[in-house]
N, CA, C, O and CB atoms as a CASP TS submission, in Angstrom:
PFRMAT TS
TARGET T0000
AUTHOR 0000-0000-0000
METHOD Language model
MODEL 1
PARENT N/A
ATOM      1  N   UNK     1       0.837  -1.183   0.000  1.00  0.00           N
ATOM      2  CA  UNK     1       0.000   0.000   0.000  1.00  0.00           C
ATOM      3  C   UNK     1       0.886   1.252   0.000  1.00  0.00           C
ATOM      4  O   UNK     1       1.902   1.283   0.694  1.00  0.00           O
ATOM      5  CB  UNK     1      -0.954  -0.005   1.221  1.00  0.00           C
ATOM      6  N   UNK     2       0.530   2.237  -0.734  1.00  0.00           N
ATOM      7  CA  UNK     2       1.355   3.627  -0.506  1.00  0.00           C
ATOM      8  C   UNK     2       0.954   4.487   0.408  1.00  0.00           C
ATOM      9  O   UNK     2      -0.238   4.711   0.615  1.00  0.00           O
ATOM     10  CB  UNK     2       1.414   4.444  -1.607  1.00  0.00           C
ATOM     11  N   UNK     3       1.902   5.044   1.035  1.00  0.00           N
ATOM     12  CA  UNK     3       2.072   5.549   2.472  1.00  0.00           C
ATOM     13  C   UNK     3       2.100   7.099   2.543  1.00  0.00           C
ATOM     14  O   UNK     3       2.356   7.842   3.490  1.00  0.00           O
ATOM     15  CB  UNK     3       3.432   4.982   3.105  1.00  0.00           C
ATOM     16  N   UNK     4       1.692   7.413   1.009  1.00  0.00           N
ATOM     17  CA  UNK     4       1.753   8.936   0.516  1.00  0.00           C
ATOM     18  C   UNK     4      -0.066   9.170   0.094  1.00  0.00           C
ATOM     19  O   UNK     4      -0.937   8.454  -0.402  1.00  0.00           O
ATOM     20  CB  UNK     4       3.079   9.136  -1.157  1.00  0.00           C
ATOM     21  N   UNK     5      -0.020  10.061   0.421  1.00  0.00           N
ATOM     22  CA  UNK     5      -1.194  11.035  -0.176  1.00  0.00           C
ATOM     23  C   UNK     5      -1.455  11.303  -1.285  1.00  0.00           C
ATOM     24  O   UNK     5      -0.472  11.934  -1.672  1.00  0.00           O
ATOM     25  CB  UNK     5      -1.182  12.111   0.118  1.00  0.00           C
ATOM     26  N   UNK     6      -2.576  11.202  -2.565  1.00  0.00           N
ATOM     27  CA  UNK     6      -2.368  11.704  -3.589  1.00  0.00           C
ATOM     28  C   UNK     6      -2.659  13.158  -3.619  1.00  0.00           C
ATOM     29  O   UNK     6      -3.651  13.645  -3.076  1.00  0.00           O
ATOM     30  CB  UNK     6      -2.951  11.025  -4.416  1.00  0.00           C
ATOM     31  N   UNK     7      -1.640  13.934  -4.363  1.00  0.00           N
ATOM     32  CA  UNK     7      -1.510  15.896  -4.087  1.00  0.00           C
ATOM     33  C   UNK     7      -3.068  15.916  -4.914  1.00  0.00           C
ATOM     34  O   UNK     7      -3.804  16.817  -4.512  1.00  0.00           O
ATOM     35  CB  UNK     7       0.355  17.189  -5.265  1.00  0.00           C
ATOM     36  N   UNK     8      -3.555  15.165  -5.847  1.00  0.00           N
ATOM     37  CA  UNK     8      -4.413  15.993  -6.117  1.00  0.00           C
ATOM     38  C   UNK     8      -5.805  15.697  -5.425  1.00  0.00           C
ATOM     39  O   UNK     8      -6.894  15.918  -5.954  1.00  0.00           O
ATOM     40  CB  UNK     8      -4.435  16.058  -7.464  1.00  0.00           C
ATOM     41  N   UNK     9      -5.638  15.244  -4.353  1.00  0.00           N
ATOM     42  CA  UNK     9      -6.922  14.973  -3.213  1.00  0.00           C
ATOM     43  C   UNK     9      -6.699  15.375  -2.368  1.00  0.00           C
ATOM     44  O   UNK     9      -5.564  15.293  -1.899  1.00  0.00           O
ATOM     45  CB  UNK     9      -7.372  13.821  -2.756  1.00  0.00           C
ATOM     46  N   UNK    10      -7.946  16.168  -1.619  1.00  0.00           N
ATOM     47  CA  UNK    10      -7.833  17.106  -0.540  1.00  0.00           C
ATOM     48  C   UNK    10      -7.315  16.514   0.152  1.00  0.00           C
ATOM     49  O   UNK    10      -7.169  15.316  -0.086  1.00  0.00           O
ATOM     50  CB  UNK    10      -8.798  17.679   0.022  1.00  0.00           C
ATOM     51  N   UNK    11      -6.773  17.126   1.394  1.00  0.00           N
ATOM     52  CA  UNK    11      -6.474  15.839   2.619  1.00  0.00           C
ATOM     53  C   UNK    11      -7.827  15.967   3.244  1.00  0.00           C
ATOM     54  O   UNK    11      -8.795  16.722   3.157  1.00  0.00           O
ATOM     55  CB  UNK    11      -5.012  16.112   3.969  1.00  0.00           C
ATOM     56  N   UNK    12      -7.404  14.698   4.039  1.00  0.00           N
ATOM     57  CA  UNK    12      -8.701  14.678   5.415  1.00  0.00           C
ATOM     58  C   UNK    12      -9.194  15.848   5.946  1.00  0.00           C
ATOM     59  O   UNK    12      -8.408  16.793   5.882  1.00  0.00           O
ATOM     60  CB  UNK    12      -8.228  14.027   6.800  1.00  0.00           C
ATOM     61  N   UNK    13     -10.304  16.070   6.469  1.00  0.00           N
ATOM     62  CA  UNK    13     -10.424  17.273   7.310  1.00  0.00           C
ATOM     63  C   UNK    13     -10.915  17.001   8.802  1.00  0.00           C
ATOM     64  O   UNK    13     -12.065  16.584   8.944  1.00  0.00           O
ATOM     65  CB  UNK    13     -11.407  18.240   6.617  1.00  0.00           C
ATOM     66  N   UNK    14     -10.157  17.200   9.867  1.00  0.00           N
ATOM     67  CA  UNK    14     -10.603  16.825  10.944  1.00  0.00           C
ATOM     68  C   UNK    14     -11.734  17.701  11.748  1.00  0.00           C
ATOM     69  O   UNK    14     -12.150  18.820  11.446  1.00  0.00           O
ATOM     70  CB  UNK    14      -9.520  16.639  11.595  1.00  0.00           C
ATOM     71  N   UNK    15     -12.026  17.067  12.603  1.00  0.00           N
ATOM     72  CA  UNK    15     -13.111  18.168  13.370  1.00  0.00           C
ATOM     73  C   UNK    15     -12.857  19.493  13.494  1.00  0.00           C
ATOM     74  O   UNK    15     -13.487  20.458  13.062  1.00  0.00           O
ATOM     75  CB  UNK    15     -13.352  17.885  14.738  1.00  0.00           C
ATOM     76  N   UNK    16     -11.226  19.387  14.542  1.00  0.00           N
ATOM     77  CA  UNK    16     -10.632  20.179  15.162  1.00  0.00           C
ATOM     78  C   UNK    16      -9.554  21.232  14.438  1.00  0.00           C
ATOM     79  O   UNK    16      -8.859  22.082  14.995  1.00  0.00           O
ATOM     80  CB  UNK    16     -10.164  19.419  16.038  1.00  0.00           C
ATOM     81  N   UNK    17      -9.654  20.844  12.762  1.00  0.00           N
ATOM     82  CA  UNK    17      -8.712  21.583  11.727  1.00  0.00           C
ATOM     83  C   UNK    17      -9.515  22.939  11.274  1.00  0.00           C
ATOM     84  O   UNK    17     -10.345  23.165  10.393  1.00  0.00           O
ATOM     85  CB  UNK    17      -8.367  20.537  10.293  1.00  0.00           C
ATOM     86  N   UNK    18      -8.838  23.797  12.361  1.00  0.00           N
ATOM     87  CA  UNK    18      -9.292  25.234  11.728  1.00  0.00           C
ATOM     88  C   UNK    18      -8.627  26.157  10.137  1.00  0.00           C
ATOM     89  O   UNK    18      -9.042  27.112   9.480  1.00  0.00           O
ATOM     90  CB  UNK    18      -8.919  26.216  13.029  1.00  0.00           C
ATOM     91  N   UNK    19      -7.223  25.086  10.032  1.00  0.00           N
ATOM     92  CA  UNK    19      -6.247  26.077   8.971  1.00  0.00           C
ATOM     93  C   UNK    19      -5.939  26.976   9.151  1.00  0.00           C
ATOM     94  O   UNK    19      -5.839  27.777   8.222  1.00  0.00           O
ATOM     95  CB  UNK    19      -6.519  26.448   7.939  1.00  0.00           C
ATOM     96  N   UNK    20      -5.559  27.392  10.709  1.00  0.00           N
ATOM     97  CA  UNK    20      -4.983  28.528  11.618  1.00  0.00           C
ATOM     98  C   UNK    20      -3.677  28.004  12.346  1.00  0.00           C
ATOM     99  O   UNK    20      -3.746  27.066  13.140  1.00  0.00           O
ATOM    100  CB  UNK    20      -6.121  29.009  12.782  1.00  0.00           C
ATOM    101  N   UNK    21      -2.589  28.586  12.076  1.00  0.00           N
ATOM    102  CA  UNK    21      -1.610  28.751  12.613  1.00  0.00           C
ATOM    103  C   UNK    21      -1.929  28.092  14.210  1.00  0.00           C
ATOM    104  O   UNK    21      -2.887  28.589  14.802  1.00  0.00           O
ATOM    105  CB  UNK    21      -1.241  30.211  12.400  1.00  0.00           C
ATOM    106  N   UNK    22      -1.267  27.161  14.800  1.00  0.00           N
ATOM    107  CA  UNK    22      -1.556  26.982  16.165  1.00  0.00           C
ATOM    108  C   UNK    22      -1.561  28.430  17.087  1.00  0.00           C
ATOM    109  O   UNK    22      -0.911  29.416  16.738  1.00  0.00           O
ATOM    110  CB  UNK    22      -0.469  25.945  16.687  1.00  0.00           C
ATOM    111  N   UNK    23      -2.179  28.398  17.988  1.00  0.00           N
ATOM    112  CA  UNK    23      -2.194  29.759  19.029  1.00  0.00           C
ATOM    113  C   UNK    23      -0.784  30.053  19.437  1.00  0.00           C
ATOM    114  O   UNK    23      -0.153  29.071  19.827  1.00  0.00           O
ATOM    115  CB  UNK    23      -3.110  29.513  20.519  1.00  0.00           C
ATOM    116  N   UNK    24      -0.045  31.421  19.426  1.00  0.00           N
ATOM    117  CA  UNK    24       1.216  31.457  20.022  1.00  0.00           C
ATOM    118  C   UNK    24       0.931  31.620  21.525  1.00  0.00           C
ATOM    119  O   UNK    24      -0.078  32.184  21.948  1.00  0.00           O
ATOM    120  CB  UNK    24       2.111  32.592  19.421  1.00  0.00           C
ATOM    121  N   UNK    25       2.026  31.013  22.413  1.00  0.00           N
ATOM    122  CA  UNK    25       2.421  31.077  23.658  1.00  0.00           C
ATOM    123  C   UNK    25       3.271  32.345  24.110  1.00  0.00           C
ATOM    124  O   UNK    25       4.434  32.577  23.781  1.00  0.00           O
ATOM    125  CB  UNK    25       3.088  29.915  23.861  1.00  0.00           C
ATOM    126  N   UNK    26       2.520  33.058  24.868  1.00  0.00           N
ATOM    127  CA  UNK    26       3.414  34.002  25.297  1.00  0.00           C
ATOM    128  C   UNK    26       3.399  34.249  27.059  1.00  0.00           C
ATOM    129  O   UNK    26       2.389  34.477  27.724  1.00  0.00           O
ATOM    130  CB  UNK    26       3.023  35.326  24.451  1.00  0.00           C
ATOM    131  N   UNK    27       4.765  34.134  27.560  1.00  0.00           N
ATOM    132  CA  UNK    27       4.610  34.333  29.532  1.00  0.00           C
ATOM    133  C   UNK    27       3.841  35.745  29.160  1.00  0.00           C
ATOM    134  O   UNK    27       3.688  36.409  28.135  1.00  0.00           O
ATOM    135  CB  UNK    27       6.605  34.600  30.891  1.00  0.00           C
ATOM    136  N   UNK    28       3.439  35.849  30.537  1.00  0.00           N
ATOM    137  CA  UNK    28       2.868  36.949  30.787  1.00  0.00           C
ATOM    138  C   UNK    28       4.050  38.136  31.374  1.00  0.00           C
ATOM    139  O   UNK    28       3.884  39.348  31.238  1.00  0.00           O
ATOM    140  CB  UNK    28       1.701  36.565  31.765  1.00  0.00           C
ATOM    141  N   UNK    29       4.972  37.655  31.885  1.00  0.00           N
ATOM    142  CA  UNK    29       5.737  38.510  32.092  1.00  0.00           C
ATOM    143  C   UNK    29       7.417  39.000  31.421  1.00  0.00           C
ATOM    144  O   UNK    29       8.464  39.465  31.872  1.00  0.00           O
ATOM    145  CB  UNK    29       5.658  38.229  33.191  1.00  0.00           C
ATOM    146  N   UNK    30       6.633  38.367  29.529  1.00  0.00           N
ATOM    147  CA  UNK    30       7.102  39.109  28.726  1.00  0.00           C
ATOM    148  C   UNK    30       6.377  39.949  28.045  1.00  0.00           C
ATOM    149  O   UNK    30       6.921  40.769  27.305  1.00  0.00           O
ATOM    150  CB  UNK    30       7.662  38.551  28.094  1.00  0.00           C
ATOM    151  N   UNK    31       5.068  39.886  28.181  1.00  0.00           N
ATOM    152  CA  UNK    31       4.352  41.504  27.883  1.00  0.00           C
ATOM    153  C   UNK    31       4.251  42.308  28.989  1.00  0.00           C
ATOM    154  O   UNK    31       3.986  43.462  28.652  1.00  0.00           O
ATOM    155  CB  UNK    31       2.816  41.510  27.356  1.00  0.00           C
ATOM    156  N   UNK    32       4.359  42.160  30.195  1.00  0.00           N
ATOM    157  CA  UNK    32       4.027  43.395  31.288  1.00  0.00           C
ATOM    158  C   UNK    32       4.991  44.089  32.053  1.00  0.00           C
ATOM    159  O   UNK    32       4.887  45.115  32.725  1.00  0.00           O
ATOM    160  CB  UNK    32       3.210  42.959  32.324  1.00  0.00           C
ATOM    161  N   UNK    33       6.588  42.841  31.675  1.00  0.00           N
ATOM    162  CA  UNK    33       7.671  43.475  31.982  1.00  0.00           C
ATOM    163  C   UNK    33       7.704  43.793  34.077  1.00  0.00           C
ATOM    164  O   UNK    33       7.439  42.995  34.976  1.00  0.00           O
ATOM    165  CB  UNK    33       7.551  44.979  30.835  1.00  0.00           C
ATOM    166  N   UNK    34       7.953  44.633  34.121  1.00  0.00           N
ATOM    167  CA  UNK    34       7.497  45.449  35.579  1.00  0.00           C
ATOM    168  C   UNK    34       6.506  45.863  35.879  1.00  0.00           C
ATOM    169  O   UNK    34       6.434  46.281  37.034  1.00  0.00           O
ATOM    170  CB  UNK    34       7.984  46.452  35.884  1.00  0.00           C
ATOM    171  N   UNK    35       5.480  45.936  35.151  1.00  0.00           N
ATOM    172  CA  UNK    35       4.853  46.753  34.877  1.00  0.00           C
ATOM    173  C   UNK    35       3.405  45.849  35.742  1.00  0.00           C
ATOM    174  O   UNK    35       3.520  44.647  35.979  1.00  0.00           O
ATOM    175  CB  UNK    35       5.012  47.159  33.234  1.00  0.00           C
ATOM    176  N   UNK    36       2.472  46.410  36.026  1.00  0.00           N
ATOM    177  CA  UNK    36       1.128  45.470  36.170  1.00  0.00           C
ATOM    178  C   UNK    36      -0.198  45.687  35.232  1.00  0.00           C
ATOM    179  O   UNK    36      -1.354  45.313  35.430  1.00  0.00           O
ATOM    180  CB  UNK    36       0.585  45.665  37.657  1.00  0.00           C
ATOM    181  N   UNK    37       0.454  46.532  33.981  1.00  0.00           N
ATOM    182  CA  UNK    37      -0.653  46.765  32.836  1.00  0.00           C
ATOM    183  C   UNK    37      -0.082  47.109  31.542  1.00  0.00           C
ATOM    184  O   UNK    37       1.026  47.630  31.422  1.00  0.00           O
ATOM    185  CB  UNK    37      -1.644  47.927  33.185  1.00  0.00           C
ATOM    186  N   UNK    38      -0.567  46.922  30.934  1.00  0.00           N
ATOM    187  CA  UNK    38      -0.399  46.723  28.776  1.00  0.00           C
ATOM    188  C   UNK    38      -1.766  47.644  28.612  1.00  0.00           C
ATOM    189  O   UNK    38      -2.885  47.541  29.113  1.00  0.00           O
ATOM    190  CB  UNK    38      -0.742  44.378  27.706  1.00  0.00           C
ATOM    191  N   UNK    39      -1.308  48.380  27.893  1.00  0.00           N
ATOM    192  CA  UNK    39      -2.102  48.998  26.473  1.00  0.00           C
ATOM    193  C   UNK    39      -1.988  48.109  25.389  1.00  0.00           C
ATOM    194  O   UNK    39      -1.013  47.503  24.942  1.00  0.00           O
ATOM    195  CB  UNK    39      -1.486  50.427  25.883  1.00  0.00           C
ATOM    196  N   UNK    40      -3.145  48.145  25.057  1.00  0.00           N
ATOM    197  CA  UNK    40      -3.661  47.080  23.474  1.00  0.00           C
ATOM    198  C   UNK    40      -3.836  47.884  22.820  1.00  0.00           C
ATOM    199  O   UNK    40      -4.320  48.834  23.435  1.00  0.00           O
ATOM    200  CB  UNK    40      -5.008  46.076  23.278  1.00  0.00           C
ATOM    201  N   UNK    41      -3.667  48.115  21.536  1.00  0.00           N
ATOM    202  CA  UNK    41      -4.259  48.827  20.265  1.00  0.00           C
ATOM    203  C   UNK    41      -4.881  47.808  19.125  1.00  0.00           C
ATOM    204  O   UNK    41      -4.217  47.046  18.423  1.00  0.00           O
ATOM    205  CB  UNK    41      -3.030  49.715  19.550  1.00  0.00           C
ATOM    206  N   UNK    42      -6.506  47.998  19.107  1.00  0.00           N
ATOM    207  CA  UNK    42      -6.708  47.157  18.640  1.00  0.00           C
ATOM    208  C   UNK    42      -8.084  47.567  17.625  1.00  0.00           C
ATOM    209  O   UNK    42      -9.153  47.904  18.136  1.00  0.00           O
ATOM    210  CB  UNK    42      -6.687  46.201  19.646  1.00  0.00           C
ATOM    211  N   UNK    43      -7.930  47.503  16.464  1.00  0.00           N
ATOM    212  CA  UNK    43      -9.381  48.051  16.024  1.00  0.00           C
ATOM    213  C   UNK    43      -9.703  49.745  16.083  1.00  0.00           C
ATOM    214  O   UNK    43     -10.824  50.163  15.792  1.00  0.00           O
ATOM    215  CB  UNK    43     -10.483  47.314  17.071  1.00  0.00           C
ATOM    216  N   UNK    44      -8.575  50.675  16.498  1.00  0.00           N
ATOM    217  CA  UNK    44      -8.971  52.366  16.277  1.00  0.00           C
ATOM    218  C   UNK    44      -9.225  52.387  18.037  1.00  0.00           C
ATOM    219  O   UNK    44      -8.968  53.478  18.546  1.00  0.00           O
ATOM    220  CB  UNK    44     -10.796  52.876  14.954  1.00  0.00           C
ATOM    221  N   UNK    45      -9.686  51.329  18.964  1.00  0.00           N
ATOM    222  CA  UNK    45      -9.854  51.020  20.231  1.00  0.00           C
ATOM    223  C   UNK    45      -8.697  50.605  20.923  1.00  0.00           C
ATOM    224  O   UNK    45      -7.818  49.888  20.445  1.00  0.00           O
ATOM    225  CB  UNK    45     -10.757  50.147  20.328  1.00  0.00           C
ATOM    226  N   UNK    46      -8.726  51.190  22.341  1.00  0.00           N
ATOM    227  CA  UNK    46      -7.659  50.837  23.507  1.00  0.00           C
ATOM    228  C   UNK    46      -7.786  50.148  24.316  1.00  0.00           C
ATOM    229  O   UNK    46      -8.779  50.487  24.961  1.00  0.00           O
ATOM    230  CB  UNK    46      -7.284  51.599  24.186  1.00  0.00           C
ATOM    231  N   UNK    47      -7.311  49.262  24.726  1.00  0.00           N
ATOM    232  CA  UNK    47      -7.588  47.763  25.777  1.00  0.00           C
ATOM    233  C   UNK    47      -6.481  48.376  27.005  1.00  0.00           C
ATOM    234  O   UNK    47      -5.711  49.327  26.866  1.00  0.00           O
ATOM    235  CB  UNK    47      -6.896  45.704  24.842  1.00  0.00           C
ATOM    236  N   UNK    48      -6.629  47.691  27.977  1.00  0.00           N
ATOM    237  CA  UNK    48      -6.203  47.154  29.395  1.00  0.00           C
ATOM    238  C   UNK    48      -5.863  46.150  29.572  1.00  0.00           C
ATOM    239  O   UNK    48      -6.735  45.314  29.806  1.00  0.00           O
ATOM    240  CB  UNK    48      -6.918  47.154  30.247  1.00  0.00           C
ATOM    241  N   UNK    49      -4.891  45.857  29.560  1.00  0.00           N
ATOM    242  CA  UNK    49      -4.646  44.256  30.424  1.00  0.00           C
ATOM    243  C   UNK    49      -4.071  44.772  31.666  1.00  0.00           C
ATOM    244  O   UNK    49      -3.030  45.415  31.807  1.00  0.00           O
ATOM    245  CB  UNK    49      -3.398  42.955  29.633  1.00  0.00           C
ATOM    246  N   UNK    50      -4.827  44.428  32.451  1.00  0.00           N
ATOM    247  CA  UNK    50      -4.292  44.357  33.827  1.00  0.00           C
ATOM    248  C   UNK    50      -4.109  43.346  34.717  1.00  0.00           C
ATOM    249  O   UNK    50      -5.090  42.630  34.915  1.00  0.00           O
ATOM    250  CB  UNK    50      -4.860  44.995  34.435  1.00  0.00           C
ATOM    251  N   UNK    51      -2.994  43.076  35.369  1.00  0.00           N
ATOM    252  CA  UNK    51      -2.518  41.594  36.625  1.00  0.00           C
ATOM    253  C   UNK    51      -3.146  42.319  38.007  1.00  0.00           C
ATOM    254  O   UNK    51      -2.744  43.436  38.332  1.00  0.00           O
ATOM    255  CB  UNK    51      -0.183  41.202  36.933  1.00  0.00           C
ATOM    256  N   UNK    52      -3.766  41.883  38.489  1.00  0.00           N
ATOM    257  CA  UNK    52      -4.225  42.230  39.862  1.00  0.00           C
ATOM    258  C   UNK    52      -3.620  41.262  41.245  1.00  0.00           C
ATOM    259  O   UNK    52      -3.383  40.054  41.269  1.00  0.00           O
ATOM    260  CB  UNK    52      -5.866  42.097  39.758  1.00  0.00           C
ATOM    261  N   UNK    53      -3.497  42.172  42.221  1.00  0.00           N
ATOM    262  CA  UNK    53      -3.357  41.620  43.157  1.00  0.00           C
ATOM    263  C   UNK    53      -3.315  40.435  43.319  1.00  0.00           C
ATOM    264  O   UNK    53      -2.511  39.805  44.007  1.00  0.00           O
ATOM    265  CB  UNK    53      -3.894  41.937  43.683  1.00  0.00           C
ATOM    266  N   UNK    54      -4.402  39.949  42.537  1.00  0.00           N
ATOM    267  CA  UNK    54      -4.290  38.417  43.464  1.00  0.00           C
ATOM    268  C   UNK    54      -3.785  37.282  42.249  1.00  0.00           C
ATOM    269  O   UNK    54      -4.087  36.098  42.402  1.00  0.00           O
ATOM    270  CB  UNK    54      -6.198  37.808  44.271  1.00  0.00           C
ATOM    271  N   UNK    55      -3.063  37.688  41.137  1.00  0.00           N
ATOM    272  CA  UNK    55      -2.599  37.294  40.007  1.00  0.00           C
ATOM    273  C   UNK    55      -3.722  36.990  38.927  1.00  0.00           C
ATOM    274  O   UNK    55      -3.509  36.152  38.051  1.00  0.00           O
ATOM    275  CB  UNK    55      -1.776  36.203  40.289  1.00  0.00           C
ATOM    276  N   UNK    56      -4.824  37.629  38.996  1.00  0.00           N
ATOM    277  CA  UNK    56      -5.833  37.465  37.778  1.00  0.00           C
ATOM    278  C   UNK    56      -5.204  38.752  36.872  1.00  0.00           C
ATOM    279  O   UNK    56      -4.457  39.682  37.177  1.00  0.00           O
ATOM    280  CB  UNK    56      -7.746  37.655  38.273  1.00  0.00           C
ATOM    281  N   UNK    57      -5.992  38.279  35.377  1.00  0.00           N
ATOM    282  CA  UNK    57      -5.942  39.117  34.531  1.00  0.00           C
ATOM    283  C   UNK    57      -7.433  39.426  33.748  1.00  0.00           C
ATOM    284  O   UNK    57      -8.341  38.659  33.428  1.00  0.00           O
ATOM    285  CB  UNK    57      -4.877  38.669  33.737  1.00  0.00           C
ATOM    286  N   UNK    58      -7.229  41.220  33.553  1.00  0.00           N
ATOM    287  CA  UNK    58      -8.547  41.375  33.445  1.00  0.00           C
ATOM    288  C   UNK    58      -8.255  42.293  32.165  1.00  0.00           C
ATOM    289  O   UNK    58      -7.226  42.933  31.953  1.00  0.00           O
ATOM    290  CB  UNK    58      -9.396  41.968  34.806  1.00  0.00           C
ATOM    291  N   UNK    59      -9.262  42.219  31.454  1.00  0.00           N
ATOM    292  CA  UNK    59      -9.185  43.240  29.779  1.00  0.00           C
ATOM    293  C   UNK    59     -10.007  43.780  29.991  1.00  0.00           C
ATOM    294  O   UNK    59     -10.904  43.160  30.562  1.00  0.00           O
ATOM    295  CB  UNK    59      -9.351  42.735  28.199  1.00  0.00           C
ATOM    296  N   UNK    60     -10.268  45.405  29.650  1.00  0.00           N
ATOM    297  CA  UNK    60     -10.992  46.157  29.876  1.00  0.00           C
ATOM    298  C   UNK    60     -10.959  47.071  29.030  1.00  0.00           C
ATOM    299  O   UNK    60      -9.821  47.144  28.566  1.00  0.00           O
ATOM    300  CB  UNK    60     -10.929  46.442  30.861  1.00  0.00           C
ATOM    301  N   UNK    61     -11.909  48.098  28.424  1.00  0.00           N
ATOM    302  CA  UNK    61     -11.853  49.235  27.526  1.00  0.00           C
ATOM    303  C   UNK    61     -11.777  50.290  28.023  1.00  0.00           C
ATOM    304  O   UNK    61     -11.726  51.301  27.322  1.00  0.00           O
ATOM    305  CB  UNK    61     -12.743  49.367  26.763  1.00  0.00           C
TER
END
């Protein structure tokens, strides 16, 4: 049996296959630095990320 795909057939499509780049991983305390809040620019709109006290994070406009 051949163990290759033919190119001119789609491949499979799984449930879970969006055709999106996997999600990137980023620490959190390489965006906030020292800091306990980020400005977002996003859409002409300004976001909040803020770390609180008790280590939650909250987005806000």
């Amino acid at each position: 049996m051949n163990q290759y795909r033919n190119p001119a057939q789609p491949a499979p499509i799984r449930p879970d296959d969006t055709g999106l780049a996997p999600p990137r991983r980023v620490d959190i305390r390489d965006l906030l630095g020292d800091s306990r809040e980020l400005r977002i620019q996003h859409g002409g709109q300004e976001y909040r990320l803020t770390l609180t006290s008790k280590g939650k994070l909250i987005l806000t406009k």
